[in-house]
C-alpha positions as CSV (number, residue, x, y, z in Angstrom):
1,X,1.8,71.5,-4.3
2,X,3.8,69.0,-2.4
3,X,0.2,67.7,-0.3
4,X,-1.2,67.5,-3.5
5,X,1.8,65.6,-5.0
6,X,1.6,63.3,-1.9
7,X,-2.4,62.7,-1.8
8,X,-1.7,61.4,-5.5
9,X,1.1,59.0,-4.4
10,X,-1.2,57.3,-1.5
11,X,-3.6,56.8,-3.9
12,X,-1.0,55.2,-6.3
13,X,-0.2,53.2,-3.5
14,X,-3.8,52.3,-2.3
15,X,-4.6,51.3,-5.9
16,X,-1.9,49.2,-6.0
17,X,-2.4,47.1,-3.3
18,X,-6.1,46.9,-4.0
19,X,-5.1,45.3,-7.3
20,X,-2.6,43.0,-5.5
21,X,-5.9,41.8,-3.1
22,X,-7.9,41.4,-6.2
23,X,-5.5,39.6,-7.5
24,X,-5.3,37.2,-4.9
25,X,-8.6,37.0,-4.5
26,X,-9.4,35.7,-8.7
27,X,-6.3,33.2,-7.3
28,X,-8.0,31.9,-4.7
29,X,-11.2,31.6,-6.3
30,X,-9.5,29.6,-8.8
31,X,-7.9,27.4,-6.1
32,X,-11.3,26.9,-4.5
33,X,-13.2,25.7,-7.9
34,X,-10.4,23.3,-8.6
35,X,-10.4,21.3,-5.6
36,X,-13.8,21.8,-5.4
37,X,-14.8,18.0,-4.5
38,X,-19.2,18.5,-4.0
39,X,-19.2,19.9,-7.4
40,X,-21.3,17.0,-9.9
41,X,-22.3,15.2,-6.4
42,X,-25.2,12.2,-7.6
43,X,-26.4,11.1,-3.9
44,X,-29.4,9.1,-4.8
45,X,-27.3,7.3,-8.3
46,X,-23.9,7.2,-6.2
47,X,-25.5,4.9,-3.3
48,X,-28.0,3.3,-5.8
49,X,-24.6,1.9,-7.5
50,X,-22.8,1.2,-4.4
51,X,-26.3,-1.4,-3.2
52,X,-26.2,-2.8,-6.8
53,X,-22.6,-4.0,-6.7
54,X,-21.8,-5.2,-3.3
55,X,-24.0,-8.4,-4.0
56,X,-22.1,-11.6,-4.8
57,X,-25.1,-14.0,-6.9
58,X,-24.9,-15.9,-10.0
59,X,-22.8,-14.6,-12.7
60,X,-20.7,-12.0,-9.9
61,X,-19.8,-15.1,-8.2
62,X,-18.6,-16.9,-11.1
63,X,-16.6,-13.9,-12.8
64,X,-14.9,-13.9,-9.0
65,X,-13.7,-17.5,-9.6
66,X,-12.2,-17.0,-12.9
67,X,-10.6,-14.0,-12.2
68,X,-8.9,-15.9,-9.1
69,X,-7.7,-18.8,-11.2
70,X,-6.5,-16.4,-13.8
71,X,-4.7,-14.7,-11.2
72,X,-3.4,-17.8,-9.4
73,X,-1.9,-18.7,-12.9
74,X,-0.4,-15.0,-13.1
75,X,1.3,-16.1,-9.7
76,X,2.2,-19.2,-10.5
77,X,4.0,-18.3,-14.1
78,X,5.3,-14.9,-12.3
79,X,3.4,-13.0,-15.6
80,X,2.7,-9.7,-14.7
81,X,0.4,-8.6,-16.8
82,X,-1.7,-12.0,-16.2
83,X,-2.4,-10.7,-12.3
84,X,-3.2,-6.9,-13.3
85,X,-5.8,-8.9,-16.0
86,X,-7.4,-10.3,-13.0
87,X,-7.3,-7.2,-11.1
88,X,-9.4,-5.8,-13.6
89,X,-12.4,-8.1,-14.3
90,X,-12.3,-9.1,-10.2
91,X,-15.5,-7.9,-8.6
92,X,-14.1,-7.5,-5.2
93,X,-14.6,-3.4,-4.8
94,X,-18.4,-3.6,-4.2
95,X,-18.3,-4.7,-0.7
96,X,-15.5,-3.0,0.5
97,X,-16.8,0.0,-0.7
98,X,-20.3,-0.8,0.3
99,X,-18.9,-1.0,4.1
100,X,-17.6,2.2,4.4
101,X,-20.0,4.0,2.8
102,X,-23.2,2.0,5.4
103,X,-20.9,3.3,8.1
104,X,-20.6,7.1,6.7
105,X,-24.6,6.9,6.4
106,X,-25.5,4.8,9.0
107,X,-27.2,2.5,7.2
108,X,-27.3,-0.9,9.0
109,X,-28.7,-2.7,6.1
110,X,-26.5,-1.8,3.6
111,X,-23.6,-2.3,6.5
112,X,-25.4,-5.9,7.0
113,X,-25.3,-6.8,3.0
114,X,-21.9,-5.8,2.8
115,X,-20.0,-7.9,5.8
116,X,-21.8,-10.7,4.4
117,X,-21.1,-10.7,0.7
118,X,-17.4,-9.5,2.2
119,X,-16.9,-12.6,3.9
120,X,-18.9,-14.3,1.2
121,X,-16.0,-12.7,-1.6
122,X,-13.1,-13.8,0.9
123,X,-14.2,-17.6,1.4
124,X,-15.1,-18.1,-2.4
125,X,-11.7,-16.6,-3.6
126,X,-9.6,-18.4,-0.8
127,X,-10.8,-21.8,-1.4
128,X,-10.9,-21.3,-5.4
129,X,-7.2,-20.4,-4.7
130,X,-6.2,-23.3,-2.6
131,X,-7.7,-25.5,-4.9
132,X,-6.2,-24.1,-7.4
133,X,-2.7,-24.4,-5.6
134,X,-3.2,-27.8,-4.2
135,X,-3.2,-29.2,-8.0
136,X,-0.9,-27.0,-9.5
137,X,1.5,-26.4,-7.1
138,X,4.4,-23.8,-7.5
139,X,7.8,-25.2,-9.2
140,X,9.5,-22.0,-7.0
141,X,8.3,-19.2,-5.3
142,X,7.9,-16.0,-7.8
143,X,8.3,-12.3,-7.4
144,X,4.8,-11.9,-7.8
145,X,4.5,-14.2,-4.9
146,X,6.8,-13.1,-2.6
147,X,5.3,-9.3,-3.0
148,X,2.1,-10.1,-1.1
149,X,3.8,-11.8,1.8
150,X,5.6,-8.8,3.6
151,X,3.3,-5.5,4.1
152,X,4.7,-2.5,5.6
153,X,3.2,1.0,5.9
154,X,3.3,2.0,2.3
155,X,0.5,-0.6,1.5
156,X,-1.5,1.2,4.0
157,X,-1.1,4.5,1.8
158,X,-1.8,2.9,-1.6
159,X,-4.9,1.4,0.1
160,X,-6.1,4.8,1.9
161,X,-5.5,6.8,-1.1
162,X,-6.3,4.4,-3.9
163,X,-9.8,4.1,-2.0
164,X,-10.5,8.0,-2.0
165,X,-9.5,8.2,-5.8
166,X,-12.2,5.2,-5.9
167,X,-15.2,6.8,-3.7
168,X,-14.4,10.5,-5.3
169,X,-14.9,8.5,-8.9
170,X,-17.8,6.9,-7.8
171,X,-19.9,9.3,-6.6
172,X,-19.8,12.1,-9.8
173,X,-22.1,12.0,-12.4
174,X,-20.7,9.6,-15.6
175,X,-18.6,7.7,-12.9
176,X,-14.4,8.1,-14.0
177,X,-14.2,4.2,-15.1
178,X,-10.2,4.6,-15.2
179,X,-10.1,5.7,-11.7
180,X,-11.9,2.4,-10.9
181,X,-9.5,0.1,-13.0
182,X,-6.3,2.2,-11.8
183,X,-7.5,1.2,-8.1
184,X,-8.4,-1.8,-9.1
185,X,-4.5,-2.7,-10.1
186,X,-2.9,-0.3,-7.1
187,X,-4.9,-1.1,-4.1
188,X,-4.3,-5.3,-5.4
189,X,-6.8,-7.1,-3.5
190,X,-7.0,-10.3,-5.6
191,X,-3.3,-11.3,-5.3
192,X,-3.0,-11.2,-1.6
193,X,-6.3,-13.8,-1.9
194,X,-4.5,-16.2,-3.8
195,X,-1.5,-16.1,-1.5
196,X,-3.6,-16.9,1.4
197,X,-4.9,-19.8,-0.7
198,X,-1.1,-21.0,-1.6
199,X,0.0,-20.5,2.1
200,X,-2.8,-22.8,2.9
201,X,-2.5,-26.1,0.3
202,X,1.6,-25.3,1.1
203,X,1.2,-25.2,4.9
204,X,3.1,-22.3,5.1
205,X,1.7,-20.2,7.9
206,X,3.9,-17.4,7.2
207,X,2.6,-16.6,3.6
208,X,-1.0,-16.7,4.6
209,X,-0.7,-14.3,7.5
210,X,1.1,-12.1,5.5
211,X,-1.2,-12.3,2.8
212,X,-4.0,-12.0,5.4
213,X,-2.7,-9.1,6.7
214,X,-2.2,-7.2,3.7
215,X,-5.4,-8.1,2.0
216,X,-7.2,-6.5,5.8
217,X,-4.8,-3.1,5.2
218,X,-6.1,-2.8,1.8
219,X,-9.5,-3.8,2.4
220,X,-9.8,-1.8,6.0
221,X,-8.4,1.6,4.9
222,X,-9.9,1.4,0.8
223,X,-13.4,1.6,3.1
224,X,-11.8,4.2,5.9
225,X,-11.2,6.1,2.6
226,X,-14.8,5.9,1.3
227,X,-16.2,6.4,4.9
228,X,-14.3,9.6,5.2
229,X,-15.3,11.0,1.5
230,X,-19.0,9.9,1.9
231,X,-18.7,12.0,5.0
232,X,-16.6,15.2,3.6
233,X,-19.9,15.2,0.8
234,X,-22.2,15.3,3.0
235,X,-24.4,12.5,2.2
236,X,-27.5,12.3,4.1
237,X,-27.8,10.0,6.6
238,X,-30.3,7.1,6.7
239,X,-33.4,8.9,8.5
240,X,-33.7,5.8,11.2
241,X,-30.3,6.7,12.5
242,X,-29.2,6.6,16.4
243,X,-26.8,9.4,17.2
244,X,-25.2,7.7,20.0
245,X,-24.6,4.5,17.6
246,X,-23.4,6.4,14.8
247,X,-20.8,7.8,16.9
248,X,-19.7,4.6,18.3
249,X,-19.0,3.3,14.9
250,X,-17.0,6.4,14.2
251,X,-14.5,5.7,16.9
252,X,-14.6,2.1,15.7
253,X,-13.8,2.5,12.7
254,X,-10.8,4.7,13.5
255,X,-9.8,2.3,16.3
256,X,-9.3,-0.5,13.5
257,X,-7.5,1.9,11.4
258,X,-4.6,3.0,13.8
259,X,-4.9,-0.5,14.8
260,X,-4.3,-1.9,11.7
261,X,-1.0,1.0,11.2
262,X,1.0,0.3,14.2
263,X,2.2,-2.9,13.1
264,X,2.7,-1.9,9.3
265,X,4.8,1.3,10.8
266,X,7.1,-1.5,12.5
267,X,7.4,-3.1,9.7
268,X,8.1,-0.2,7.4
269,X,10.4,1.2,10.0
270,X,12.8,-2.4,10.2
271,X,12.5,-2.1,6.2
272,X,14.0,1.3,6.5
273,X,16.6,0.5,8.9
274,X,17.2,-2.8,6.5
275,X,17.9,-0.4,3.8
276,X,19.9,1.9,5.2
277,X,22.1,-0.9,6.1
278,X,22.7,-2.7,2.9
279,X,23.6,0.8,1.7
280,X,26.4,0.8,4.2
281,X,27.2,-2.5,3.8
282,X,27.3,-1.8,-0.6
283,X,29.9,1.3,0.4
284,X,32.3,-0.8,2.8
285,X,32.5,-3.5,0.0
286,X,33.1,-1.0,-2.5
287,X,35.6,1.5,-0.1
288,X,37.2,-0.8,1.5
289,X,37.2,-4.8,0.2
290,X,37.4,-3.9,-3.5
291,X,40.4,-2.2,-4.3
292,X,42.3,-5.1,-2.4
293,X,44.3,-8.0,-4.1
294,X,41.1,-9.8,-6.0
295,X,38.8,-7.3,-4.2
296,X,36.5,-7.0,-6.5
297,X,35.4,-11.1,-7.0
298,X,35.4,-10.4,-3.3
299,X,32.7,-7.3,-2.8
300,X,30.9,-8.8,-6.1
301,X,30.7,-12.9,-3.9
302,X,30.0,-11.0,-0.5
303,X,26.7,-12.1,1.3
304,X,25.0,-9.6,3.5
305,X,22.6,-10.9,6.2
306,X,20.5,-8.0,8.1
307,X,19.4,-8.4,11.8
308,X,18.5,-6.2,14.5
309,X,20.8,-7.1,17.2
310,X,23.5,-8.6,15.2
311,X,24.1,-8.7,11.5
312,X,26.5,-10.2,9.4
313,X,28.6,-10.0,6.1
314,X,30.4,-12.8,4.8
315,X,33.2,-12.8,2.4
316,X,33.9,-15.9,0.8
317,X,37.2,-16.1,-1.9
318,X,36.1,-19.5,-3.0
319,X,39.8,-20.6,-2.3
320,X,40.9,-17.8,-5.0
321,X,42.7,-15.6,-2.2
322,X,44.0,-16.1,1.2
323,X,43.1,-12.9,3.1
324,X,46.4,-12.2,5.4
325,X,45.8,-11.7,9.1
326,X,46.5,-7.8,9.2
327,X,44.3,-7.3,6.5
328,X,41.4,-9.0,7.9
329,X,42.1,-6.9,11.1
330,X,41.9,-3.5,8.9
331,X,39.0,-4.8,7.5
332,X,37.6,-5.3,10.8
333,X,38.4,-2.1,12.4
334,X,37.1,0.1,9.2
335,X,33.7,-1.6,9.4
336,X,33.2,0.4,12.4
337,X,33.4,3.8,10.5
338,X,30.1,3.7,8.9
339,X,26.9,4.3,10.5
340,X,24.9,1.7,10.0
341,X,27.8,-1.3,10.7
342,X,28.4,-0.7,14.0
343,X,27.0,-4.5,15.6
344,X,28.0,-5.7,12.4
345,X,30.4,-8.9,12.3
346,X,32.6,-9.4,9.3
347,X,33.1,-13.2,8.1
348,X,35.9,-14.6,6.0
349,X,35.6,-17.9,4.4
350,X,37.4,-19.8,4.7
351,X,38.9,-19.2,7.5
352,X,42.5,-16.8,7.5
353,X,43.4,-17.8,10.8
């Protein structure tokens, strides 16, 4: 009786765990089909497309030069939704998509057509810009401006994964037109064009290789995106490929990538460390320089200036309050409690001494 009571209980045991497996198993299944990026796969239409739209001839050329004025005009009025129009009608995707996807095939031709028409699309929408700029110059520089003038490393993630959305859109059957237009407005090539052509009729070197730089993020890693899709579907490659040349471009192309990242993770880095430091500045002001005599006109006035070896902030009473010597020393010597403040210098205006 009691080997038969325990042959029933290891089989109560076995079946239970065989249901927990199966269980797992109908999970994982259901994992698999819904990430399941071959499934609706249209090789021939999806490179058919791709050919089709990286021409820029005629009526593609034109569309390209109104969509840069109306976007120069969203720039120069700071409207918003005036730049986002011109996202939307701006042909600009078909060569950069066309480039990565010659790469991931091998297709020289196609690779050929592309860097053309690419540097075709840049020239026609930097000098429509500068013209544009050179009669209707800026009465002060807007947000929308500004925006396209300082990439960091988060540009290169909007880019990489704004161009994956793009080539996984492009190549299904009944291609995902809102995928397109939502790329269109994040990965924002068409703005960073017309800054390059308002740092040029301004002379302002600093706005057009900022602009430069993040129109080549967005452009370089939308096509790193599309080469690396192309390749995860297994396309077929173009049947006069050289398997030596094809892997040459490979480590090209990834060569130009961490290129291109290195100096947008400095920059994202110093924007990091510029945040964490107005954050400490914001809680000394608050802490420690508002609840004083007329503290609050003074943390609410204070300027904060970020550098690397040395910053500065610089309280200024306007002549409303005479900070007394020992509290300008307290000040002083709390400013050194909080992380980020250490090589930070503490102004009074006018001077208390």
């Amino acid at each position: 009786m009691e080997s038969k009571f325990d042959f029933s209980e290891s089989s109560e045991s076995r079946s239970q765990a065989e249901v927990k497996q199966s269980d797992w198993r109908a999970r994982l299944r259901f994992l698999k089909q819904l990430l399941h990026i071959a499934r609706d796969t249209d090789y021939a239409a999806t490179l058919a497309a791709v050919r089709q739209d990286i021409p820029f001839r005629g009526a593609t050329a034109w569309v390209l030069i109104c969509s840069i004025f109306i976007a120069c005009i969203g720039l120069n009025t700071d409207a918003t939704a005036v730049v986002i129009g011109a996202m939307l009608i701006a042909p600009l995707m078909g060569p950069v998509l066309g480039t990565g996807v010659a790469l991931a095939i091998n297709d020289l031709d196609m690779l050929k057509s592309a860097t053309q028409n690419f540097i075709v699309m840049v020239l026609l929408s930097v000098g429509t810009a500068t013209v544009f700029f050179l009669f209707f110059p800026l009465q002060q520089e807007s947000s929308e401006l500004l925006a396209r003038t300082q990439p960091d490393i988060r540009d290169v993630f909007i880019a990489f994964f704004g161009g994956a959305a793009l080539a996984i859109a492009r190549t299904k059957k009944g291609t995902i037109a809102s995928v397109i237009f939502g790329v269109a407005i994040a990965t924002a090539l068409m703005p960073p064009l017309c800054t390059i052509g308002y740092g040029i009729a301004e002379g302002n070197p600093s706005y057009t290789l900022g602009a430069l730089y993040l129109f080549f993020i967005n452009a370089t890693f939308i096509a790193f995106a599309s080469f690396l899709v192309v390749k995860l579907l297994r396309f077929p490659m173009t049947d006069y490929a050289d398997s030596k040349q094809r892997r040459r471009v490979v480590r090209l192309v990834s060569f130009a990538a961490v290129l291109v990242m290195i100096p947008a993770g400095i920059t994202f880095t110093k924007a990091l460390s510029e945040n964490s430091f107005r954050q400490s500045a914001q809680s000394f002001l608050s802490e420690q320089v508002a609840p004083l005599p007329f503290g609050s006109h003074l943390s609410q006035t204070a300027e904060v200036y970020y550098n690397k070896d040395e910053s500065k902030i610089v309280l200024n009473s306007l002549g409303l309050v005479r900070l007394d010597t020992v509290t300008v020393l307290q000040l002083r010597q709390s400013i050194d409690q909080y992380d980020k403040l250490s090589n930070t210098k503490l102004m009074i205006l006018p001077s208390s001494q």
